[in-house]
C-alpha positions, -999 to +999 in steps of 0.1 A: +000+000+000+011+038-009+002+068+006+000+101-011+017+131+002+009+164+006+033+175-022+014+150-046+044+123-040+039+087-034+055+064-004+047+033+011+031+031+042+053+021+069+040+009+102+069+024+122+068+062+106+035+063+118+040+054+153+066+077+150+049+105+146+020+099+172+048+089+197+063+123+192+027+142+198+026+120+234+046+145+252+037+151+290+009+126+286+007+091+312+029+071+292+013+041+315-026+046+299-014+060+262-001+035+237+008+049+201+015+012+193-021+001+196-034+033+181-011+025+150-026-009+147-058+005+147-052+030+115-036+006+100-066-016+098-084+015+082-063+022+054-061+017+016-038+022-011-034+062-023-050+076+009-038+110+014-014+119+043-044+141+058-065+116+054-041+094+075-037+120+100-079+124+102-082+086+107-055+088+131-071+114+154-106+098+152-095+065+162-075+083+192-104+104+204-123+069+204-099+058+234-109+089+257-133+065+281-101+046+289-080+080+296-085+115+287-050+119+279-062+103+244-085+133+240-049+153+242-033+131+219-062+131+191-065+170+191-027+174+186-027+152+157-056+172+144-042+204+149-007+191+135-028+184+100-046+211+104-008+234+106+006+218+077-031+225+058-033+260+067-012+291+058+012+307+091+014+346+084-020+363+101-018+390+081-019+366+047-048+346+058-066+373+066-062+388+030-070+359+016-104+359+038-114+395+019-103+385-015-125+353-016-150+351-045-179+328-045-172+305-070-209+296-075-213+336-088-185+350-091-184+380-066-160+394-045-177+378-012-150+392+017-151+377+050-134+399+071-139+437+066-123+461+044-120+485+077-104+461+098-077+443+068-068+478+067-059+473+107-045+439+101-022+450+073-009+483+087+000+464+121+010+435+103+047+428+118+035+433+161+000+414+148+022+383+130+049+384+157+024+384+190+009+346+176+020+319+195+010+288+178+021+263+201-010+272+222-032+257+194-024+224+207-038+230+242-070+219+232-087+189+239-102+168+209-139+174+209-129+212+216-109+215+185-134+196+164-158+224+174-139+253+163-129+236+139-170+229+128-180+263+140-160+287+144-125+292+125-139+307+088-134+284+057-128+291+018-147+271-003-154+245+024-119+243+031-108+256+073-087+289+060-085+297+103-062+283+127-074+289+163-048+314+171-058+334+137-097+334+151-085+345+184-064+376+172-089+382+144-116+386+174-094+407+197-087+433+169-124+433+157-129+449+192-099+467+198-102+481+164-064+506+163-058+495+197-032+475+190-019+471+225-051+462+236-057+438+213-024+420+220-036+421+257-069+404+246-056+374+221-030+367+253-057+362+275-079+345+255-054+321+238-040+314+273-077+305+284-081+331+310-116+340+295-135+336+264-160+358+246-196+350+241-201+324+207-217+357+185-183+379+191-161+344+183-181+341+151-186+374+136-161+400+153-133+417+124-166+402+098-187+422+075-214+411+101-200+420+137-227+416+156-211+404+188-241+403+216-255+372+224-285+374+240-319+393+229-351+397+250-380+406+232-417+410+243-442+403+214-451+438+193-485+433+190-516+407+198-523+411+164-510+391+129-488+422+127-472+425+154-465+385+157-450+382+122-430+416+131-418+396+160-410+366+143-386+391+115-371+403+142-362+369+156-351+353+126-328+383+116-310+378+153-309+341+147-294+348+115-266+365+135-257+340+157-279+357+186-301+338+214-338+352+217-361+353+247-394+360+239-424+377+262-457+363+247-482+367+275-498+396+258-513+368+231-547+361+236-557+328+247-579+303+230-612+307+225-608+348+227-628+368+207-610+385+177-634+416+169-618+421+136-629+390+116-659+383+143-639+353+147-619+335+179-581+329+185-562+294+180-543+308+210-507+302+219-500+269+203-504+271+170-481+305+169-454+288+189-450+262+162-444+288+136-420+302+158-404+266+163-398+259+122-386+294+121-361+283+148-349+251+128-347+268+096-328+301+106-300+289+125-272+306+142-246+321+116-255+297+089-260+261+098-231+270+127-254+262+155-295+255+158-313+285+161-323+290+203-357+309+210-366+307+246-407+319+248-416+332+285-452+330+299-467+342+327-488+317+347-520+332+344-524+329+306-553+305+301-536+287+275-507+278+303-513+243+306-508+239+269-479+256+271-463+237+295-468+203+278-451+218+240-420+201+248-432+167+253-423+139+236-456+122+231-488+136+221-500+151+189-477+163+166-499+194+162-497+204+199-460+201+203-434+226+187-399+208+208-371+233+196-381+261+216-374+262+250-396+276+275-398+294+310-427+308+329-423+343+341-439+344+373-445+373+391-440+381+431-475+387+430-487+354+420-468+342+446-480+363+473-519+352+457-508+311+462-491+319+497-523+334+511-550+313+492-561+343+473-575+355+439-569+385+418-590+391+388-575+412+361-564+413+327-526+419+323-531+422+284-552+455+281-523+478+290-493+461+285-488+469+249-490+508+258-455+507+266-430+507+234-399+484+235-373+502+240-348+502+212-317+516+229-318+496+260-282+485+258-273+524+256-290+536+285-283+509+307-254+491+295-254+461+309-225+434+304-226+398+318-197+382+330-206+341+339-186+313+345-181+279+337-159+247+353-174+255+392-179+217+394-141+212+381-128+235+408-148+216+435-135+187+418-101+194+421-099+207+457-117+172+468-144+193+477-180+177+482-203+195+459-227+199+486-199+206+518-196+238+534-165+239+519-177+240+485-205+269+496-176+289+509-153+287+476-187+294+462-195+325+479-156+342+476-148+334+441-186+353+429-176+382+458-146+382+440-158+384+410-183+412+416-158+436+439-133+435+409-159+443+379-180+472+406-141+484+408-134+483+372-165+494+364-162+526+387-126+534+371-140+530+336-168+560+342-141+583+348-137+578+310-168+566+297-193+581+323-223+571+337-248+548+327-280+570+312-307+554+343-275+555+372-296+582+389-311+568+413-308+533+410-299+513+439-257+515+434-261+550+428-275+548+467-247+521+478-269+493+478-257+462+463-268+426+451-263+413+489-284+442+504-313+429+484-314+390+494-304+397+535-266+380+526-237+394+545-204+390+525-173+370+539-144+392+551-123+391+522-130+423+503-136+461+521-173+463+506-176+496+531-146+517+508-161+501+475-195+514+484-182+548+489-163+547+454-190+535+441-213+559+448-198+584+426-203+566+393-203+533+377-206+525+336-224+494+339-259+483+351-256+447+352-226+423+357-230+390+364-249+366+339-251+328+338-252+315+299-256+283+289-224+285+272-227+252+258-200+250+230-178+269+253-175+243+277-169+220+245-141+242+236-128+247+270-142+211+282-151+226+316-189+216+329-214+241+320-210+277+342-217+261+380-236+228+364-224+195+364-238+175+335-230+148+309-219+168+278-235+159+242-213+168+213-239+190+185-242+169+152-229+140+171-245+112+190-212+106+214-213+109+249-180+125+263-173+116+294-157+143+312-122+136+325-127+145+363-144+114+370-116+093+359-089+109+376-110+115+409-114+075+404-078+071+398-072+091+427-091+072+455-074+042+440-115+028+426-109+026+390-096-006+366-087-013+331-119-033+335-142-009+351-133+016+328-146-003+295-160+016+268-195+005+273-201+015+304-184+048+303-205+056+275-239+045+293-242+063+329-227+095+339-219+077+374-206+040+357-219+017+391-188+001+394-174+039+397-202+047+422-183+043+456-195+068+482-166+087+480-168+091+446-204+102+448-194+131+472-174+148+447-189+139+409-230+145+409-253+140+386-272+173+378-307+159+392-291+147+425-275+178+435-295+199+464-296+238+457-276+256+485 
């Protein structure tokens, strides 16, 4: 058998130049778990005569990331021989990928399509030597498999099909797309970013330095109108956001329920359902950037809609076809009165719909208030790694300082940046502009760690930003990053892909309370419970929880 290089030159395929080059990609990796031999054997059963060296290399990786339920170190091992094809694939220089993104023509039509912008190749080109000289493409290979294969799917921009993007090229192309002429800045960014100190929402990964750079992720909208208008308005608006890689929450209690009188045709409403499932095929047909990611519409209803029972049974499996619509995702908005009404037995007759449309959405919310979110994912890890029961006091504490932490830095940085940027438009008045903060309004009394006393007195002066903290979903991040989901512990599911990953902390905590085999670690199992029952000591189970079993603190 012959193998056909990269340069178009044939060579036969040798057993021991392939373990070669695995064994050379198995640095710092348990020697003891990872075998290039046996992965070697395995390729070699998959091969033909005049497969292509990246096809080798593809084969190669897949089969590797197949062994990640007997160690994660193979997870390692696969994503570096992925990113080593992808290397010798792929141009080096930033600056000449990135013309070669705005030069591309369709080839179906034959225009000038660009894919970065003409405003920020001009940036790229006229900072060319620091913007080429600040990569560090070593770091590409600190990602785990299924991370890679996810930029790699979603994120780094192809020509004709073809990745054009390495990691590091996405990351600096995103850092200057904020930074703009800020060179310094944007150096400061790609450091942090590549070095995995933070990432940026999906939407500014995708489309920051692009023709399109819409970078916020998240869009709350209450319906327009209860009116065919004002629902189909509704619906453009959501589609257009969907087409830019945003997430959509939608308000629809002001639709009238079924069975309501509609004065204009004399007729009566469908009510909620029937809507919803328009909403649902607009969701599956205008996905996130492009086929990138499924479109995500989350609808919001209050609880005392008539058509709430309906509602709350969309996303069942069973049933009529009809009466489900099962790629939305839905939330009932519940108000403090409600509550108050079911705490004391009572009733309160009104209708929330005949005023509610009155009050226009207000288009430059993000203006006035400014609000920024700033989440966090791999909680679970950190417990994980400190030994720490999810559920232990210990694990409340670490809890409670990192988010203090968190929220005394951004209140300070925050504070520092309205000497330069101002106020936001609504501070007056609002509870920091008076020094009260998040903890004042639950009853919570910090830990000792941070002077809240001197922050509340700088604070008082001026802050830029309404709103801080924010939990996303951050689902692919997590897959990039392959941390659990912000302070959630969960199996991860791949997108497009039916395998179960299971997540690496289980098999080292096992390793490390001396509970784990060769045997108790097959494939199978692994594959089949998020807690395999041979894994499920007690200790073991004090650390690692599935999401259901964990109690909220």
């Amino acid at each position: 058998m012959h193998v056909i290089k990269r340069d178009g030159r044939q060579e036969r395929i040798m057993f021991d130049k392939i373990t070669s080059r695995i064994q050379k990609l198995c640095y710092g990796l348990n020697a003891e778990f990872v075998d290039p031999t046996q992965i070697t054997m395995k390729v070699i059963q998959g091969l033909y005569s005049g497969v292509t060296t990246v096809e080798l290399d593809t084969l190669a990786a897949e089969i590797t990331a197949t062994l990640t339920t007997k160690h994660p170190d193979y997870a390692i091992l696969a994503a570096r021989i992925a990113v080593s094809n992808l290397h010798k694939e792929t141009k080096k220089v930033f600056s000449e990928v990135m013309e070669d993104l705005y030069n591309y023509v369709n080839p179906l039509n034959g225009r000038h399509s660009p894919m970065v912008s003409k405003e920020t190749l001009d940036i790229f080109l006229a900072n060319k030597d620091r913007l080429n000289s600040a990569i560090i493409f070593d770091r590409d290979f600190s990602y785990n498999f299924f991370g890679f294969k996810t930029l790699e799917r979603s994120y780094l921009l192809k020509i004709n099909g073809k990745v054009a993007e390495r990691p590091q090229h996405m990351l600096m192309r995103v850092s200057v797309g904020i930074h703009k002429e800020d060179i310094a800045a944007a150096i400061e960014t790609y450091n942090l970013l590549s070095e995995k100190w933070f990432t940026h929402a999906s939407p500014t990964l995708f489309n920051a330095g692009t023709n399109r750079p819409q970078l916020s992720s998240c869009f709350l909208l209450a319906m327009k109108d209860d009116s065919i208008e004002g629902i189909y308005d509704t619906l453009k608006q959501c589609a257009l956001i969907s087409k830019s890689a945003g997430g959509i929450g939608v308000a629809v209690s002001c639709i009238r329920a079924t069975g309501s009188y509609i004065a204009g045709t004399n007729g009566n409403s469908n009510g909620l359902v029937p809507m919803l499932r328009v909403y649902n095929n607009t969701a599956r047909y205008v996905d996130q950037g492009g086929n990138k990611r499924p479109g995500a519409f989350a609808m919001y209803l209050e609880p005392w809609h008539f058509d709430i029972f309906d509602f709350l049974e969309l996303k069942k499996n069973t049933g009529k076809e009809e009466q489900r619509a099962r790629d939305l995702f839905y939330a009932l908005w519940i108000p403090d009165l409600f509550m108050k009404r079911v705490e004391t037995n009572a009733l309160s007759w009104y209708c929330n719909t005949t005023s509610i449309e009155y009050f226009a959405t207000a288009e430059n919310s993000n203006k006035r208030h400014r609000p920024i979110g700033i989440g966090v994912q791999g909680l679970a890890d950190a417990f994980i790694l400190m030994r720490f029961p999810f559920e232990s006091a210990e694990a409340q504490h670490l809890n409670t300082q990192i988010f203090e932490t968190i929220y005394y830095a951004a209140l300070e940085s925050s504070c520092e940046l309205a000497a330069e940027f101002g106020p936001y438009e609504t501070y007056a008045g609002s509870p920091v502009s008076k020094g009260i903060l998040q903890y004042d309004m639950w009853d919570k009394t910090p830990t000792d760690l941070w002077d809240w006393a001197a922050l509340k007195e700088k604070i008082a002066k001026l802050v830029t930003t309404c709103m801080i903290h924010n939990f996303s979903k951050s689902v692919e991040d997590l897959e990039i990053k392959l941390t659990w989901e912000n302070v959630l512990i969960h199996l991860i599911i791949v997108i497009k892909n039916n395998t179960h990953i299971k997540y690496k902390r289980i098999i080292y905590c096992a390793q490390y309370l001396n509970l784990c085999s060769e045997d108790e670690r097959r494939e199978k199992e692994l594959n089949t419970n998020p807690i395999p029952k041979k894994l499920g000591h007690r200790r073991l189970q004090t650390v690692i929880k599935r999401r259901g079993d964990a109690t909220q603190w």
